[in-house]
C-alpha positions as CSV (number, residue, x, y, z in Angstrom):
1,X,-54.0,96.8,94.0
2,X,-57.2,97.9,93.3
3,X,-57.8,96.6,89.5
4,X,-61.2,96.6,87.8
5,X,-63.0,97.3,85.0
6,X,-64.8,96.4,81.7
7,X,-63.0,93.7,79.0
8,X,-63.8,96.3,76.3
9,X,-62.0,98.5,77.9
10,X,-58.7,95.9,78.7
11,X,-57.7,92.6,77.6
12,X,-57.5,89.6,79.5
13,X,-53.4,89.4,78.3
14,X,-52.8,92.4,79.5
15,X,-54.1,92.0,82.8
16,X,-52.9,88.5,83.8
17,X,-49.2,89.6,82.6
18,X,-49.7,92.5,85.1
19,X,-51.3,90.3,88.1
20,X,-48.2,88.1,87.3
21,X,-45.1,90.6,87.0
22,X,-46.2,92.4,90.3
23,X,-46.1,89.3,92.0
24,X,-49.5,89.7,93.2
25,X,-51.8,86.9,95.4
26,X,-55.3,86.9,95.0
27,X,-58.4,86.0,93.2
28,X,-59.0,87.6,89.3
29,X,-62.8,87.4,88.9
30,X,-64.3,87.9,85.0
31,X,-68.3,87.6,84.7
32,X,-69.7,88.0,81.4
33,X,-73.8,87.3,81.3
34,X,-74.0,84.6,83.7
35,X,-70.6,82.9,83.3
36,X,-68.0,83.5,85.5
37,X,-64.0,82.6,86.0
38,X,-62.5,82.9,89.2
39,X,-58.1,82.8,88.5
40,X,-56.1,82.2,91.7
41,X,-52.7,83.7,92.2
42,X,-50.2,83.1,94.5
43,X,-47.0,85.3,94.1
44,X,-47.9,86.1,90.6
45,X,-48.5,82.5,90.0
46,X,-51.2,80.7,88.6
47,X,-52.2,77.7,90.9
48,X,-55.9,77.3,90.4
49,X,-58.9,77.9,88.4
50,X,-62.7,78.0,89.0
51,X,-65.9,78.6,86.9
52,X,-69.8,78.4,86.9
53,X,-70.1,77.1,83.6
54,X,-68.2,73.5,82.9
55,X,-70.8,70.9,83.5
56,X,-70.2,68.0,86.3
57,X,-67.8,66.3,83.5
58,X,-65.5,68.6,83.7
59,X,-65.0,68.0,87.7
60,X,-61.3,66.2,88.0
61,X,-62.9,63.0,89.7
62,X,-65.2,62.8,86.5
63,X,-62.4,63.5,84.3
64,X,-60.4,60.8,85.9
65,X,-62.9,58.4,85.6
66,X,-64.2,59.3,81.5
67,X,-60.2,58.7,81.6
68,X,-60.4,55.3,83.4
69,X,-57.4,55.9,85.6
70,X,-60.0,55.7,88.7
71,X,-63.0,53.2,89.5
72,X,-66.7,54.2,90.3
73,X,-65.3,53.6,94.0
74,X,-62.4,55.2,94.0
75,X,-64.2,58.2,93.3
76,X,-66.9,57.6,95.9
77,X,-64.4,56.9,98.9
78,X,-62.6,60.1,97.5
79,X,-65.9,62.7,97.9
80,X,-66.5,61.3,101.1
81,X,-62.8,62.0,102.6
82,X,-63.0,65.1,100.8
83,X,-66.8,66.0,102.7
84,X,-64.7,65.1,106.1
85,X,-61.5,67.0,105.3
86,X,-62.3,69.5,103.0
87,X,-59.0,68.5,101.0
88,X,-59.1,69.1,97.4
89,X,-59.9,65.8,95.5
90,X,-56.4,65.3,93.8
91,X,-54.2,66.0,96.7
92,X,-56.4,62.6,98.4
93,X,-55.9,60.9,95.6
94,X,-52.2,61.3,95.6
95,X,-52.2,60.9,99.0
96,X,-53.9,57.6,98.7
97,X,-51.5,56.1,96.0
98,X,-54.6,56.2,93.6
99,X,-52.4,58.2,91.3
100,X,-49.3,60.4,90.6
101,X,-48.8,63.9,91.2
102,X,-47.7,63.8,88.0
103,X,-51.1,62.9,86.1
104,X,-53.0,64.9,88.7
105,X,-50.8,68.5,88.0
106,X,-51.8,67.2,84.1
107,X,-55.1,67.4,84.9
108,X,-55.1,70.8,86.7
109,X,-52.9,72.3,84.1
110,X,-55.1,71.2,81.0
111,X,-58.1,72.8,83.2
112,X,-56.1,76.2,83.5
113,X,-55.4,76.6,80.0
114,X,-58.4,75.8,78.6
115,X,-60.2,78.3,80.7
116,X,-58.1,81.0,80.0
117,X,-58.3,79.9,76.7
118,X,-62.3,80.5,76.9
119,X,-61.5,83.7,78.8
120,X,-59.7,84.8,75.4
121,X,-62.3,84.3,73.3
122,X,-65.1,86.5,75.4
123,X,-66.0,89.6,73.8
124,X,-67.4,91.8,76.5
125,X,-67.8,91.1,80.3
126,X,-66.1,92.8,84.0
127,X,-63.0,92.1,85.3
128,X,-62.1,92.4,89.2
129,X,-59.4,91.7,91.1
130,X,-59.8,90.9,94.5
131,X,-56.0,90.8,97.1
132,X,-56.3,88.2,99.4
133,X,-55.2,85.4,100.9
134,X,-55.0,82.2,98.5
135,X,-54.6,78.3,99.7
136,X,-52.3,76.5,97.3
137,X,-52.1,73.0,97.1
138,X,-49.8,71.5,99.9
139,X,-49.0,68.1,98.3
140,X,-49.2,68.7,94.5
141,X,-46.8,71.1,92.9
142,X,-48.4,73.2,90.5
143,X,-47.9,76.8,89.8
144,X,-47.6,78.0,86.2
145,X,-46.2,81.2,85.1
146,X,-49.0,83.7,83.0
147,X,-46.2,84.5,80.6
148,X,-45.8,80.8,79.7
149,X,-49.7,80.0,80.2
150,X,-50.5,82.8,78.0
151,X,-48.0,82.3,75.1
152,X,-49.6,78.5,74.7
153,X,-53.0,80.0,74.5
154,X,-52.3,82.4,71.8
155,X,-51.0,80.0,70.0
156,X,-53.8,77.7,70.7
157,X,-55.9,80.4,69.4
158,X,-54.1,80.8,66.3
159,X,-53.5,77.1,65.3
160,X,-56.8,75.6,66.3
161,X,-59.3,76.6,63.4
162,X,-56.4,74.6,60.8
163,X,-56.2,71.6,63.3
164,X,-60.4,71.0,63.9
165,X,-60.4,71.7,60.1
166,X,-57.9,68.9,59.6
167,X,-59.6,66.2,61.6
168,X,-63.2,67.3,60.7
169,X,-64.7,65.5,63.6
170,X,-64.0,64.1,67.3
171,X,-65.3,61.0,66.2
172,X,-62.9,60.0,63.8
173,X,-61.2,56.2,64.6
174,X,-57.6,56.6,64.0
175,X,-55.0,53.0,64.3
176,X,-51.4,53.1,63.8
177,X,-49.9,52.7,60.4
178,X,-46.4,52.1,61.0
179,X,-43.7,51.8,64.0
180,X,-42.4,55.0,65.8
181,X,-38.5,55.4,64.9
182,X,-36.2,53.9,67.2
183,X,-33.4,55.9,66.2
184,X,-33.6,58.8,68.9
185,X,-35.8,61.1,66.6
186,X,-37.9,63.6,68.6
187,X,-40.8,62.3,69.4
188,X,-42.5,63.7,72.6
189,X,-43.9,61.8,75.3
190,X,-47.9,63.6,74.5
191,X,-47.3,62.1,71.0
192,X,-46.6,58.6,72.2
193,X,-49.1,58.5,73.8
194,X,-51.7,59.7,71.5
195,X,-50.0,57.0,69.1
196,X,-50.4,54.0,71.8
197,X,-54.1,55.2,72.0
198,X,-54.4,54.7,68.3
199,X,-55.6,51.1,68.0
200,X,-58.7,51.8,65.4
201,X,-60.9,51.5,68.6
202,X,-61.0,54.4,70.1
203,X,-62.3,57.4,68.5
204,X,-60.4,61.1,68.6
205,X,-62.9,62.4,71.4
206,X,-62.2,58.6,73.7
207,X,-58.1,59.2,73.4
208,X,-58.7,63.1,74.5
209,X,-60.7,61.6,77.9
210,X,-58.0,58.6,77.8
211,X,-54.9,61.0,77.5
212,X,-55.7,64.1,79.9
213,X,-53.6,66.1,77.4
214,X,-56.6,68.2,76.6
215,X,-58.1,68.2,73.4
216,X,-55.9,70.9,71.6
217,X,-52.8,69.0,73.0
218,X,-54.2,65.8,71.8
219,X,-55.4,66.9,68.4
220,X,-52.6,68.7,67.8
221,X,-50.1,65.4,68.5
222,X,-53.0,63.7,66.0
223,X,-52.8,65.6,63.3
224,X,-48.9,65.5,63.0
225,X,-48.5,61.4,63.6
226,X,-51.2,61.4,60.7
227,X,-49.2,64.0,58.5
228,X,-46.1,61.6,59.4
229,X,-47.4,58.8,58.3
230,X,-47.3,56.8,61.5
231,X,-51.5,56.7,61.9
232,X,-54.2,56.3,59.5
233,X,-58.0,57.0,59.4
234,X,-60.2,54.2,59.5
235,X,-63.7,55.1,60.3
236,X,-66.3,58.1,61.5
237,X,-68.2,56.8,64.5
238,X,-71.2,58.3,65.4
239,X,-71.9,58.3,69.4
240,X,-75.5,56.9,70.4
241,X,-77.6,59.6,72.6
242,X,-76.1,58.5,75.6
243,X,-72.4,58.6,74.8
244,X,-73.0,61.9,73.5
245,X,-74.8,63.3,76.8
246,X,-71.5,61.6,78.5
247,X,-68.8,63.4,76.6
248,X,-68.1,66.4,74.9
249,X,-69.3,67.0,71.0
250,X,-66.8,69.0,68.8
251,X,-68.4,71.9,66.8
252,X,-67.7,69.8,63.7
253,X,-70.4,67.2,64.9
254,X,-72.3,70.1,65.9
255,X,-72.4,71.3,62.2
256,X,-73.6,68.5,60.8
257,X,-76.4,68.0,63.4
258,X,-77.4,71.2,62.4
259,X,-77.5,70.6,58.5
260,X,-79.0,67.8,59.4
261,X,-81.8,70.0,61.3
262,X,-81.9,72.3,58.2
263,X,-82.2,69.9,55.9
264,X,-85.3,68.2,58.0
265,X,-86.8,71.3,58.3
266,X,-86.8,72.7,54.4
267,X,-88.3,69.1,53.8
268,X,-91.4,69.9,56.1
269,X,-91.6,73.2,55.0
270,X,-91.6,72.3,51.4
271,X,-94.6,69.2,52.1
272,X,-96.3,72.5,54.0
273,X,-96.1,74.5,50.8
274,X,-97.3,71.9,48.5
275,X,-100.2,71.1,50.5
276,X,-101.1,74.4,51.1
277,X,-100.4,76.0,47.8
278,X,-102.4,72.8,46.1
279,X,-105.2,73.8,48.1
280,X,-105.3,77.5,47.3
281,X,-104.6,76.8,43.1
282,X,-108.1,74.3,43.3
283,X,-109.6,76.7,45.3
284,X,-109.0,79.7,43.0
285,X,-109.7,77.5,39.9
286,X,-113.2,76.4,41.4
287,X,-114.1,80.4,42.4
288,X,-111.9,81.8,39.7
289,X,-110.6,84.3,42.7
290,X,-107.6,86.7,42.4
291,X,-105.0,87.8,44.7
292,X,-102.2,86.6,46.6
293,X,-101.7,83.6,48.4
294,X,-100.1,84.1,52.2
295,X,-99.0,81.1,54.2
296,X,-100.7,80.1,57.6
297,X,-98.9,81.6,60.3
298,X,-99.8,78.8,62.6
299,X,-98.0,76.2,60.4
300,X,-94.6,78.7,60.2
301,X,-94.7,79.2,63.9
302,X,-94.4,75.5,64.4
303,X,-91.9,74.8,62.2
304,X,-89.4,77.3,64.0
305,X,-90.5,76.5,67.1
306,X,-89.5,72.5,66.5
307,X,-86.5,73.9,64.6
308,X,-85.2,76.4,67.7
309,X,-86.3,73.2,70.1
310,X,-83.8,70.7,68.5
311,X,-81.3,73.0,68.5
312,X,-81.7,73.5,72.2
313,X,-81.5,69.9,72.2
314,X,-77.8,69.7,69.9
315,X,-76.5,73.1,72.2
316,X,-77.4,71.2,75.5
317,X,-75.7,68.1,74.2
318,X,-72.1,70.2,73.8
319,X,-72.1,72.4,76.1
320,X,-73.8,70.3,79.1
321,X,-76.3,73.5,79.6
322,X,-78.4,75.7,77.3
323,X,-77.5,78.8,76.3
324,X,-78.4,82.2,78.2
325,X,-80.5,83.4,74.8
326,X,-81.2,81.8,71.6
327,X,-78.6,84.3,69.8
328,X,-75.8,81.2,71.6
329,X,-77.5,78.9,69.0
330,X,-77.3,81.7,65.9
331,X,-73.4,81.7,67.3
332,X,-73.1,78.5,66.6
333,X,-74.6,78.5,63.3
334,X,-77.6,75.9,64.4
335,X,-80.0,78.0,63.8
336,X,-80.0,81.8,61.7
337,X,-81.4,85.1,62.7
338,X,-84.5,84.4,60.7
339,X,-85.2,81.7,62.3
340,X,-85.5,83.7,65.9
341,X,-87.8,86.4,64.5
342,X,-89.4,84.9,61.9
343,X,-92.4,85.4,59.5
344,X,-94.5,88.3,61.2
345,X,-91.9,90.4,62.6
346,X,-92.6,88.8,66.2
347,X,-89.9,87.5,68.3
348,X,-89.8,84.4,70.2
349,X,-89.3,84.5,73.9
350,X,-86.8,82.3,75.5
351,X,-85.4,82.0,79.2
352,X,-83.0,80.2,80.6
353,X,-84.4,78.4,84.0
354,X,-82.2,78.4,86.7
355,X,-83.0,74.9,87.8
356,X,-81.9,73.4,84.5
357,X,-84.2,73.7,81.6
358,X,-86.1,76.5,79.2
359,X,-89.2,78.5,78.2
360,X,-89.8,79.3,74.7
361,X,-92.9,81.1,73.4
362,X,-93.8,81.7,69.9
């Protein structure tokens, strides 16, 4: 089947559904910019996922150990029987007794959905299918249907701006409030254990790494044991540098590092304007000159420079890389439009490094 073409064009639904009811094996490739998604099919089936743009803490032996179900060790002896057998990580692990099929399949299936879930969300971008021989798994059983996988998504998609507006932040501290019932309501097993988690230690981001239900999953099992009664807030913890370069940062943080950044910078602007505007009022009463008063370009320049520059900093410190041009940070509402062509009409040039890093000239 011979199946390409441009995402404005088709929609990501509409073509999985068709890889899956024609029963199809093969890779589904989607670039857009520099990201891409490779989706592996096996008899319309969905068995594996790969992209370019999850950072080395998204890898399952990281996972796993952000998760503490594995030691540093464990992790080291499995890369280096993975090096000599070119085995996929989870099938040694299972292999080993370091862990169930069952929590490694969790693992997989939380990395599927949340990249189709990102696949949903891009705007523009090629698609390609590619027919060809694909290696499944040979001692994990995993192989999800796109109906199912897609249905999730969408409502992923639809109830996820209500829950992240619910919890505010991945660093809330939640601790139980009362007993689960023992009288055979429904509770379901992601639930309990987001509610064993609980223990006003942990905050919402630690019992997402601890639970490898994902973070919607998670969240979502959250928000209704706190709407039930059975958990209670207790406290907003804010992660040091480090923790936060360790684990991921929900857009909620990253809205309040950038009023924070905001806020910081109107306060040097404003210390600018007095000083400068001081200056110029003397001066004109000492000359008795007329005319307007212009700031110093120099000054401006700096200002949004140190402004874009932290917000490189907050964007590296969610995503795990920076983004491919500074319109990422405008996305995210860190920084505005203004701020990327500011005060003389001029823009400022950014680029991306390949080896990790950025250039940005005023």
């Amino acid at each position: 089947m011979g199946l390409e073409g441009s995402l404005t064009d088709f929609r990501i639904t509409e073509i999985v559904q068709l890889i899956g009811q024609q029963f199809k094996t093969g890779v589904f490739h989607v670039r857009s910019g520099r990201k891409t998604v490779e989706v592996f099919f096996l008899d319309g089936l969905i068995v594996h996922v790969m992209t370019n743009y999850r950072s080395k803490r998204d890898l399952l032996g990281e996972i796993l150990l952000k998760a503490k179900r594995i030691s540093q060790d464990q992790l080291e002896k499995v890369l280096k029987l993975q090096d000599e057998t070119l085995q996929y990580a989870g099938e040694i692990m299972v292999e080993l007794r370091i862990l169930s099929e069952e929590e490694i399949v969790r693992v997989i299936s939380t990395q599927v959905y949340e990249t189709i879930y990102d696949l949903l969300t891009w705007k523009d971008g090629e698609f390609r299918f590619e027919p060809r021989a694909v290696e499944s798994y040979k001692k994990i059983s995993i192989a999800l249907s796109p109906e199912h996988v897609l249905l999730n998504v969408l409502r992923m998609l639809d109830e996820w701006p209500d829950i992240e507006a619910k919890l505010s932040s991945l660093h809330v501290v939640f601790r139980k409030a009362k007993p689960l019932p023992k009288d055979g309501e429904d509770i379901s097993p992601e639930k309990q254990m987001v509610y064993e988690l609980a223990n006003g230690k942990l905050t919402l981001q630690e019992i997402i790494d601890r639970s490898l239900l994902g973070s919607f999953n998670a969240c979502e099992g959250m928000v209704e044991l706190w709407d039930d009664g059975y958990v209670e807030r207790v406290s907003v913890r804010g992660p040091s540098l480090s923790r936060m370069m360790g684990a991921g940062v929900g857009l909620s943080v990253l809205t309040s590092l950038s009023t924070v950044l905001v806020c910081g910078m109107i306060l040097v602007v404003a210390v600018i304007l007095f000083l400068f505007l001081r200056g110029a009022v003397i001066k004109e009463a000492q000359t008795g000159a007329q005319g307007s008063v212009s700031l110093p370009q120099r000054f401006l320049h700096q200002v949004a420079t140190e402004k874009i520059q932290k917000a490189l900093t907050a964007y590296y410190l969610e995503i795990g890389e920076y983004p491919e041009s500074l319109q990422g940070l405008v996305n995210l509402g860190l920084i505005t439009a203004r701020d990327v062509s500011p005060y003389d009409g001029s823009s400022f040039r950014y680029e991306r490094r390949d080896e990790g890093g950025y250039t940005l000239i005023p």
